[in-house]
C-alpha positions in Angstrom: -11.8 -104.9 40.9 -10.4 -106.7 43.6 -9.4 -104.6 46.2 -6.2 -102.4 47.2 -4.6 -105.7 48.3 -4.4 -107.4 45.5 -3.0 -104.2 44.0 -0.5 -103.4 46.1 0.2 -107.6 45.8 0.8 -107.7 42.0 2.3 -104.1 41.8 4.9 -105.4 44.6 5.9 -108.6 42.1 5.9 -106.8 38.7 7.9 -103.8 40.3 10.0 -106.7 41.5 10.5 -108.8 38.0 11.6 -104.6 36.7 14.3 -104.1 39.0 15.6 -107.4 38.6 15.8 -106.9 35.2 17.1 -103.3 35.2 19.9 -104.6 37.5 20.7 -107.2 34.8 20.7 -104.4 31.8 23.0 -102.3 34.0 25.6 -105.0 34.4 25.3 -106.7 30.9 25.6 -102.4 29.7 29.0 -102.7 31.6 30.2 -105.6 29.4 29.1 -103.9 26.1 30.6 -101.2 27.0 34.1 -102.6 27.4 34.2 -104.5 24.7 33.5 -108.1 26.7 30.3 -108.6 24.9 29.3 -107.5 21.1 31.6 -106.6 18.3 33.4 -103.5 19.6 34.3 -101.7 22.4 32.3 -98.7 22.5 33.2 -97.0 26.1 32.0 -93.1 25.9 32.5 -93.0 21.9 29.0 -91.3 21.4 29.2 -88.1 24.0 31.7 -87.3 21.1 30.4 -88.9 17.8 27.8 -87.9 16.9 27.8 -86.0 20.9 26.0 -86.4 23.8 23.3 -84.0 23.0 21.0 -83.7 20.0 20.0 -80.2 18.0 21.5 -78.4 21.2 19.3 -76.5 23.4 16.4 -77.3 21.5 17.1 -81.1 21.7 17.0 -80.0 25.0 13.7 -78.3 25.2 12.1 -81.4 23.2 13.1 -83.7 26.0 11.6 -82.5 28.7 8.0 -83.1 27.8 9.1 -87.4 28.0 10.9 -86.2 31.5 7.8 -85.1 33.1 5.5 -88.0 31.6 8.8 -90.5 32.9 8.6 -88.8 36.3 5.3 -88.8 36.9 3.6 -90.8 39.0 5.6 -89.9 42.2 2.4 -88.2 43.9 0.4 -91.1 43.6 1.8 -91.9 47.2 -0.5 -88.8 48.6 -3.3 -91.0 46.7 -2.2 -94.3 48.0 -1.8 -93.2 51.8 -6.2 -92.9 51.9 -6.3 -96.8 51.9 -2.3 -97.2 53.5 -3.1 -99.7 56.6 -0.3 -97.2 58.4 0.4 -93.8 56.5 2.1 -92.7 59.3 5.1 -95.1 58.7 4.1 -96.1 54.9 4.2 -92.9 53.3 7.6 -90.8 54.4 9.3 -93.9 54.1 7.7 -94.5 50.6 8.6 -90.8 49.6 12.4 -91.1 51.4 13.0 -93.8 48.5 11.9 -91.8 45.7 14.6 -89.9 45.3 17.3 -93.2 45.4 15.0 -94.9 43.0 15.3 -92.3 40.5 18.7 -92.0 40.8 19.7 -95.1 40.8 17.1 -96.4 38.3 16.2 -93.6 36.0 19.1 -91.9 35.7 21.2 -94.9 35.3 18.7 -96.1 32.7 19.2 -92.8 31.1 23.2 -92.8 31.4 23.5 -96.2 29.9 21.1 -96.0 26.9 23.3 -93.1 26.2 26.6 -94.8 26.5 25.3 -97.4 24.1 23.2 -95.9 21.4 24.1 -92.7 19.4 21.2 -90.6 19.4 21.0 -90.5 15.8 20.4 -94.3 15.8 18.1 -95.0 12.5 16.4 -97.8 14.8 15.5 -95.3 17.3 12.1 -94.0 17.3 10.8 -91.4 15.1 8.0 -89.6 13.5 8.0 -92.6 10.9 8.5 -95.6 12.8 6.9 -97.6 14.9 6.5 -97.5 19.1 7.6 -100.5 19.5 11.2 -99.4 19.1 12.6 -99.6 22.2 16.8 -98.6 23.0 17.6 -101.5 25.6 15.8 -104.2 22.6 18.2 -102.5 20.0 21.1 -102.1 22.2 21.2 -105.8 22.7 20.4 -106.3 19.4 23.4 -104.3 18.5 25.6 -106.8 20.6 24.5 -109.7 18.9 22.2 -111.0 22.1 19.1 -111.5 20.0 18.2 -113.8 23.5 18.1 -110.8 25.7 16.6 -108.2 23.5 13.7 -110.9 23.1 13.9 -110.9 27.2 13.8 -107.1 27.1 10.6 -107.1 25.2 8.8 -109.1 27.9 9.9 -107.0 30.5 9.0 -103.7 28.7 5.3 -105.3 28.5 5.5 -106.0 32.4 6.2 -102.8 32.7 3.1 -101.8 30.4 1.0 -103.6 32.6 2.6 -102.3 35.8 2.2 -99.1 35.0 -1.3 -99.3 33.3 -2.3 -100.9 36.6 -1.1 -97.9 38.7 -2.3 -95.0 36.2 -5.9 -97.5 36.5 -5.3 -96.8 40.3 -4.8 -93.4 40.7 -7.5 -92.6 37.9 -10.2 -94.1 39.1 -9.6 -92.9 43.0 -9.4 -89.6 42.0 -12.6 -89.5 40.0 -13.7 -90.9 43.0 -12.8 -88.6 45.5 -13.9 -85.8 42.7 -17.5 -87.2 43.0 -17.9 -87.7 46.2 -16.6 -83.3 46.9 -19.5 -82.6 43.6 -16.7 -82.1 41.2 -17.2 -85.2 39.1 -20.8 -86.8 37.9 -21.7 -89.5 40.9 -22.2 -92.1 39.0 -18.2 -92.0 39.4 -18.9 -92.4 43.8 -20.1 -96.3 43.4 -17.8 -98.9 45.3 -18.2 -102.5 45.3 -18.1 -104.4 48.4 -14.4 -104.3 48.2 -14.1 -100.5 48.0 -13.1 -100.4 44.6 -14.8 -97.6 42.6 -15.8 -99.9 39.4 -17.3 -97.2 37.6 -14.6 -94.7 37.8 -12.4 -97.7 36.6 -14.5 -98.8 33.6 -14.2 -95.0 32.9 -10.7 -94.9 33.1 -10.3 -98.2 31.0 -12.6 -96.5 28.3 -10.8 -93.2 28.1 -7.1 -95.4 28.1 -8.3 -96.7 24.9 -7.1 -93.9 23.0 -3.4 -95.8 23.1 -4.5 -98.2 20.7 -3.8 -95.2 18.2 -0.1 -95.7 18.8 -0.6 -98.9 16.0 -1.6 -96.7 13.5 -0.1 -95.8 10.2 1.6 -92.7 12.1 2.1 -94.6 14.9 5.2 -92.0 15.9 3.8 -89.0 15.2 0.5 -89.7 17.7 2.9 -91.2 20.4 4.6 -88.2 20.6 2.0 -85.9 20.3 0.3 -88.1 23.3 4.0 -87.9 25.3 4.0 -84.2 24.7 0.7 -83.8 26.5 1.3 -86.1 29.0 4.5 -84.1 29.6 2.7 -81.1 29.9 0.0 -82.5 32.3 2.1 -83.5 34.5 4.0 -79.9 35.2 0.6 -78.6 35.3 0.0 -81.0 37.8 3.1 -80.4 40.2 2.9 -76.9 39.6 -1.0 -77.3 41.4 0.3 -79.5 44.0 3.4 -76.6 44.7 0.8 -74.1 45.2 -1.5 -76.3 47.6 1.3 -77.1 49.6 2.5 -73.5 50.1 -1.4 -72.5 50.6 -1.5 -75.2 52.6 1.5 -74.1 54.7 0.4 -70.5 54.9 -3.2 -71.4 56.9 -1.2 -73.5 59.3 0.7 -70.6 60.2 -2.3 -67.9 59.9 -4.4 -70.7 62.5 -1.8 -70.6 64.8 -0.9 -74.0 64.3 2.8 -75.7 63.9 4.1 -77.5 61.2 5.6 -79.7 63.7 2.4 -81.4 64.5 2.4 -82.2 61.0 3.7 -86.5 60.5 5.8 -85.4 57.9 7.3 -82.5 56.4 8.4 -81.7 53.3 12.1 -81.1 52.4 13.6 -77.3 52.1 10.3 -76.0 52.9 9.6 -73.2 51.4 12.5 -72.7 49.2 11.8 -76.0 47.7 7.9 -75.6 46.7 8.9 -72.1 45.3 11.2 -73.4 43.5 9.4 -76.5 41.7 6.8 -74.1 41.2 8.7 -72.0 39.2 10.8 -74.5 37.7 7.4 -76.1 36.2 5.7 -73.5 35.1 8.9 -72.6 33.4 9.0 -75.9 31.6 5.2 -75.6 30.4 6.6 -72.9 28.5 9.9 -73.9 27.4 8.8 -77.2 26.4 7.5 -76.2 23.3 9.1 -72.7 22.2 10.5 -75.3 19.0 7.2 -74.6 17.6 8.4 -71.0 16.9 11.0 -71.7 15.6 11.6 -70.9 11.4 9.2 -71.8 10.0 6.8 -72.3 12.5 4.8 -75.1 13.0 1.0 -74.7 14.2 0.6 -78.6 14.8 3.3 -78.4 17.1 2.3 -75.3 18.8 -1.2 -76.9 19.0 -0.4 -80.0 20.7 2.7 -78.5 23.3 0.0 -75.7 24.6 -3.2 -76.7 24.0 -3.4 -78.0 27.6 -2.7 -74.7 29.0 -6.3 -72.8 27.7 -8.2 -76.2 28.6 -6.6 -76.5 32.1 -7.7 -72.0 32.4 -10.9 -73.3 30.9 -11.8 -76.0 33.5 -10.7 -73.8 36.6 -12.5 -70.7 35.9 -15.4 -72.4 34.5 -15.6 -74.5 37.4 -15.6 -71.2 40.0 -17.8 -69.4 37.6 -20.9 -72.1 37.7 -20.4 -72.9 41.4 -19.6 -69.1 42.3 -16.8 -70.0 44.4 -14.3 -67.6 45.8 -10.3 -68.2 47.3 -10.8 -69.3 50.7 -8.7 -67.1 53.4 -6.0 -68.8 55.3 -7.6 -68.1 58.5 -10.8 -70.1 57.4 -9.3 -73.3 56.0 -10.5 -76.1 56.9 -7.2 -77.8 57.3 -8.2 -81.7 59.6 -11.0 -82.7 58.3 -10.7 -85.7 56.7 -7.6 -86.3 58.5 -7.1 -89.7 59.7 -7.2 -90.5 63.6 -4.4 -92.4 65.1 -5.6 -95.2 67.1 -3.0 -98.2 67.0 -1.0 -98.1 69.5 1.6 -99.0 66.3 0.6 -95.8 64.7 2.0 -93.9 67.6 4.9 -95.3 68.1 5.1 -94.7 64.2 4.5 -91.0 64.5 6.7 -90.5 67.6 9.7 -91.8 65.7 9.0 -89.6 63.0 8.8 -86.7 65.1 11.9 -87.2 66.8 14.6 -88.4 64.5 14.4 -91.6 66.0 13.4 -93.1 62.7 16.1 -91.6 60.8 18.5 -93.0 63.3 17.4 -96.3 62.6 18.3 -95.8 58.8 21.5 -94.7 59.3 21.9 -98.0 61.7 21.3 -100.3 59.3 24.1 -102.2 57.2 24.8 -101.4 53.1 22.7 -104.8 52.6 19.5 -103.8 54.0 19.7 -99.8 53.0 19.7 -101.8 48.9 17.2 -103.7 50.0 14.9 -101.1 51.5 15.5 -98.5 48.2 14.6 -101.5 45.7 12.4 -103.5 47.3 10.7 -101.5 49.3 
């Protein structure tokens, strides 16, 4: 209720106190590894015993869903640039670190838990145990550092609250961008006198309640059913946001305009959208063709597709009571909205966009500050 400020203030600290601590796990992982710390040297003994991957291909299949709820969250920067003091500059450098964030930080996560834990781990998480079951807690725990696994815990609820205070964000702004364009009740509109739509965020405190099912009796099989959708969601999500960009791209063209004039472009354009296109809507699929498997499991098929039908549902229901129709490229209405550049700090911003100039400043810059500018920000 405060105001984007104090948002972007206490995300800024809490991301802070996570990489900090992920940097820590990555080096104290190192020792375990080798032997220096715990009871045994472990080194890459689980890619072979009991192997690096679990029930094969369908393993496989059954992991994806947690990818794409893990991943998500990268678009929220198209979200955040609205009340960015200077998108131009803000948001390509915001999506430039993405990618060195997820390597770095996600798959690293990823390639240590693995070098530590077998998968097969009767600690790890399953349908009859408990969410609170995290691998970095019981890799520690494993190693005899009962300390840090208790530090572990207090960063995994930082990171609760970090990322319930963006997914409280991104919620609430886009019910209120929904009801302001008639596609949400406008109750959802009202701002306080800081901006912040408090009604759409009371909303979206109300409907985040359903994660207090996650301390029920079948605490494991909800949080995976609630993973599972959220996995699906989100390549319903970026398989959307593929197809806006290429519509998007195709009524520049059919106006006569240049994607040059554009602040920033998107990588491998189109090669790229195509491909994440496909690439997601392949996953909806493949995500959960386990459910078919012998014998075949209608819960499962339930929860892995039911999104699909409801997501038809809403879009043809919605074009169907407002008699809507595909807009042609040549009738777009592609600026409005768009955000005047003023400051004379904006164009300087844009210019070095534009002309390299920025990236030449990146590649400038010593191995300190390029660490810095990836973690930090």
């Amino acid at each position: 209720m405060a105001g984007i400020l104090a948002y972007g203030e206490i995300e800024f600290w809490l991301s802070l106190i996570k990489v900090i601590a992920i940097l820590i796990f990555f080096i104290v992982a190192i020792f375990i590894s080798a032997g220096v710390i715990g009871p045994q040297k472990i080194g890459f003994k689980y890619w072979h015993d009991p192997g690096a991957f679990a029930d094969s291909i369908n393993g496989v299949a059954n992991t994806f869903v947690i990818a794409g709820t893990l991943y998500a969250g990268t678009e929220m920067v198209g979200i955040t640039a609205g009340e960015a003091g200077n998108p131009l500059r803000a948001v390509p450098r915001a999506i430039r670190q993405v990618f060195w964030r997820i390597l770095i930080f996600y798959v690293g996560m990823m390639f240590f838990i693995g070098i530590l834990l077998p998968w097969n781990d009767p600690d790890l998480i399953g349908k009859g145990s408990k969410t609170a079951a995290s691998p970095l807690t019981i890799a520690l725990s494993h190693a005899g550092i009962a300390a840090g696994a208790s530090l572990i815990n207090a960063v995994i609820v930082i990171a609760v609250i970090s990322a319930g205070n963006s997914s409280l964000y991104v919620a609430s702004r886009t019910m209120l961008y929904m009801a302001r364009n008639g596609k949400a009740p406008q109750i959802l509109s009202k701002v306080n006198k800081a901006g912040v739509p408090w009604v759409a965020l009371i909303f979206s405190n109300v409907i985040a309640c359903i994660a207090f099912l996650s301390v029920s009796d079948s605490a494991g099989t909800v949080y995976e059913a609630l993973i599972t959708l959220s996995g699906v969601a989100t390549f319903i999500v970026w398989g959307t946001i593929a197809v806006v960009h290429i519509r998007f791209r195709q009524g520049l063209r059919a106006q006569g305009q240049s994607s040059d004039d554009l602040p920033f472009k998107a990588l491998w354009y189109p090669y790229g959208t195509y491909f994440a296109l496909v690439t997601n809507v392949f996953l909806v699929f493949f995500q959960g063709y386990t459910a078919f498997l012998n014998p075949f499991s209608s819960t499962d098929f339930v929860i892995n597709y039911i999104l699909l039908p409801a997501f038809l549902i809403l879009l043809v229901g919605y074009k169907l009571w407002n008699k809507t129709k595909l807009v042609k490229l040549t009738e777009m209405d592609i600026w409005t909205g768009r955000r005047e550049i003023i400051h004379g700090e904006d164009n300087i911003a844009g210019e070095q966009l534009q002309s390299g100039e920025a990236k030449a400043s990146w590649r400038k810059r010593g191995f300190a500050k390029k660490i810095k500018t990836v973690v930090v920000g």
